[in-house]
N, C-alpha and C positions, 0 to 999 in steps of 0.2 A: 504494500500500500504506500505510496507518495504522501505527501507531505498535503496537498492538494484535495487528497480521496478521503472525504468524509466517512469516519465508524461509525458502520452501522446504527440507529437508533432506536428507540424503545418509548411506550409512553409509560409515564410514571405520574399516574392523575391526572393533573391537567397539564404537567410539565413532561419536554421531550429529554431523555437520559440517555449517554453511550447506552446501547444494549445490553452491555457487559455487566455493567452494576444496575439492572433493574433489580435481578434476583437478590442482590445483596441488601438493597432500601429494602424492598418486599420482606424477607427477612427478620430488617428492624422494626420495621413497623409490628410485626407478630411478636416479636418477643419482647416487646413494651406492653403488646396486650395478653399476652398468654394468660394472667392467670385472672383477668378476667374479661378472657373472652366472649363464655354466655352471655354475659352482662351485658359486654361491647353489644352484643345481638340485638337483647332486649331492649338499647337504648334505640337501636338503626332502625328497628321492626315495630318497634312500639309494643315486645312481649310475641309479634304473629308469628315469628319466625318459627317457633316450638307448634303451632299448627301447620305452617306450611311445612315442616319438615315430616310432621304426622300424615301429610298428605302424599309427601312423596312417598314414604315407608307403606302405604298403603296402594298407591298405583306399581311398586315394587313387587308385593305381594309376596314375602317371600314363605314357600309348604310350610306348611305347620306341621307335618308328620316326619315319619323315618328316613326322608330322602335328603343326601346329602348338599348343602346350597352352599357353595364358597363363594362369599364377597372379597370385595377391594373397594374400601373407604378411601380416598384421594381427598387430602387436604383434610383430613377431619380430623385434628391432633387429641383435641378434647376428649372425642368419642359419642358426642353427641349423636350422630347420625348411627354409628355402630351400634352402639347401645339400643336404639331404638327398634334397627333390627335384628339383633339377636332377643329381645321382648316380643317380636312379634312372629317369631320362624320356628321351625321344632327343636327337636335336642340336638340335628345334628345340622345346624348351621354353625355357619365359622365365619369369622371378618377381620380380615387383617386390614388392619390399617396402615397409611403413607404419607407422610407427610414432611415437608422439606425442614422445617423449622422444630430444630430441637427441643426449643420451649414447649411448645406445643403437644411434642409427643411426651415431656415430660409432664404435663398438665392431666393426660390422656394415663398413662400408666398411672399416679394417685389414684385418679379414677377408679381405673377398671381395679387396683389393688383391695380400695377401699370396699368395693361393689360386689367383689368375689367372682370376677369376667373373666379371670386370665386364663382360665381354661377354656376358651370357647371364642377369645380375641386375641390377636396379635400386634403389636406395632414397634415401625421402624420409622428411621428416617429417611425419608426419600423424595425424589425429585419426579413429579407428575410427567415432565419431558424423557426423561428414563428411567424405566423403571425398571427394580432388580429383581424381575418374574419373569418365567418360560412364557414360551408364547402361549396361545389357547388355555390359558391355567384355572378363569375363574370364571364360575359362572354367570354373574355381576360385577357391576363396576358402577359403583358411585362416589360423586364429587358436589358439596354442597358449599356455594358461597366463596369457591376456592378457584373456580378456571379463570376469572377475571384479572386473576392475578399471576398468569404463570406469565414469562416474557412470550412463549411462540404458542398461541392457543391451538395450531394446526401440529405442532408437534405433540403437545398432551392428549390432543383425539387419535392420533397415528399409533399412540404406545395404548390409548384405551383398545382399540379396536385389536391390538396386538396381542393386550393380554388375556382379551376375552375367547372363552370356548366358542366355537360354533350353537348357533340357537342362544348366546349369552346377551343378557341385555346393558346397553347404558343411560344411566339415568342422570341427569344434573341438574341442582337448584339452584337459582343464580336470581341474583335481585336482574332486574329488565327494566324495560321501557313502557310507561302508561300508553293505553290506551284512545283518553281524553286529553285533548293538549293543556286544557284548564285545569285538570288532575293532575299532571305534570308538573302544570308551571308554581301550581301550592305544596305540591310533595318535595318538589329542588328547594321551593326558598325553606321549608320544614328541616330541610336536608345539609342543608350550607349554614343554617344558621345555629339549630336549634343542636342538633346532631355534635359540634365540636364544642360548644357552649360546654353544654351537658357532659359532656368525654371528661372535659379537664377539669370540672368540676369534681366528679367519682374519681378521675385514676390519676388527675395532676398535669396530665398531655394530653391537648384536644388536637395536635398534629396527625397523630393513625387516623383518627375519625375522619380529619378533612383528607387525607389520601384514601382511605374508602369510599368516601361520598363520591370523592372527585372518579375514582377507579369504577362508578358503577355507572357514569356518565357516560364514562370511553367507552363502555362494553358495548358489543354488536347488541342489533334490535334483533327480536325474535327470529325474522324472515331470515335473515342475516345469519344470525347464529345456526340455525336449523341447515341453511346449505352449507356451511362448513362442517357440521357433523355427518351429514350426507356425502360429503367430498372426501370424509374419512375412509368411505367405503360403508356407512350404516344403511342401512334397510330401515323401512316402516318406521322413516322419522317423520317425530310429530311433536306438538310443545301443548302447554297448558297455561294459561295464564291465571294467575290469583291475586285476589286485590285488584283487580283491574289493571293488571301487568304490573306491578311494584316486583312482582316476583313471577318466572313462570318455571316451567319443570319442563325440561326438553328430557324427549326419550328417543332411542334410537337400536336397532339391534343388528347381531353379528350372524348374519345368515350362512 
């Protein structure tokens, strides 16, 4: 590269970053919030998040009987999404979890220690762009709140589709784009204003908050998002919208 040839770049909220150090900011930001990330949630969602995540665990569906279900939790350090479904699956699901931010999966293991999970959950740290799984390996693949923040969102579809079995589905919850432009335009200023106010009031840093907010702005709109998981190579992709798009649930599967 000359002297001339601009590095690569990356968006980082509303600001443009070398690509290089996205993952590293991203990073900070999570481990200022790890240990109260539900929280973080409840402040962003107004408390919905804990039903829209109920909602995905239920279009999920994962057997309630003797058949073996192995998930792959992406970005869920906490285990909030894991947790939800190994509650709702039989005795012999499994969920390993993945996630890039060490804090996080340290948040996640109290968790599950405290819960009595660790026989039935796993977690590592890892990187949504590579992931250290065989190909075909699971038969799920869920990521909640977490794709908006990988730097190459067409690499973390590449390695979903990679590590899922044939017949395997993916599911992702992801805050979206309203619906009504006037529902929008009251939910941003809700969002810019009230959102980092609040952050640094509970945790002492309203900075994560305003790179969240700002990072759910940059995110592709549904239409949008739906064809790049279809250009992963998904089948019988299709989104949901809740809240009137504040959040929707894209699904997609591995035929």
């Amino acid at each position: 590269m000359t002297e001339n040839e601009q590095k690569p770049e990356a968006a980082f909220g509303f600001k443009t970053v070398p690509e290089a150090e996205k993952q590293g900011l991203v990073n900070e930001v999570f481990s200022k919030a790890a240990a109260r990330y539900d929280q973080m949630n409840d402040l962003m969602s107004s408390g919905l998040h804990r039903l829209w995540k109920d909602d995905m665990i239920t279009m999920l569906n994962p057997p309630k009987g003797e058949r073996a279900f192995n998930v792959l939790d992406v970005a869920g350090g906490t285990g909030d999404i894991a947790f939800r479904i190994l509650d709702a699956g039989g005795p012999n699901t499994r969920v390993t979890i993945a996630d890039i931010s060490p804090e996080m999966v340290g948040e996640g293991q109290k968790r599950a220690e405290a819960e009595g999970r660790l026989d039935r959950c796993s977690l590592t740290v890892g990187n949504a762009e590579s992931l250290a799984f065989p190909d075909s390996h699971f038969d799920a693949y869920t990521i909640a709140f977490g794709i908006r923040n990988v730097t190459h969102i067409d690499k973390a579809l590449a390695e979903a589709y990679r590590v899922l079995k044939p017949g395997g589905r993916f599911m992702c919850l992801e805050f979206s784009h309203m619906e009504l432009e006037l529902a929008q335009k009251i939910y941003d200023s809700y969002s810019f204003t009230v959102i980092p106010a609040v952050g640094k009031v509970v945790t002492g840093d309203g900075q994560p908050y305003r790179y969240l907010v700002e990072s759910i702005r940059m995110f592709p709109k549904q239409d949008a998002f739906a064809d790049m998981i279809s250009a992963a190579g998904f089948d019988r992709v299709t989104y949901r919208n809740l809240t009137g798009g504040v959040v929707a649930i894209h699904s997609g599967w591995k035929i």
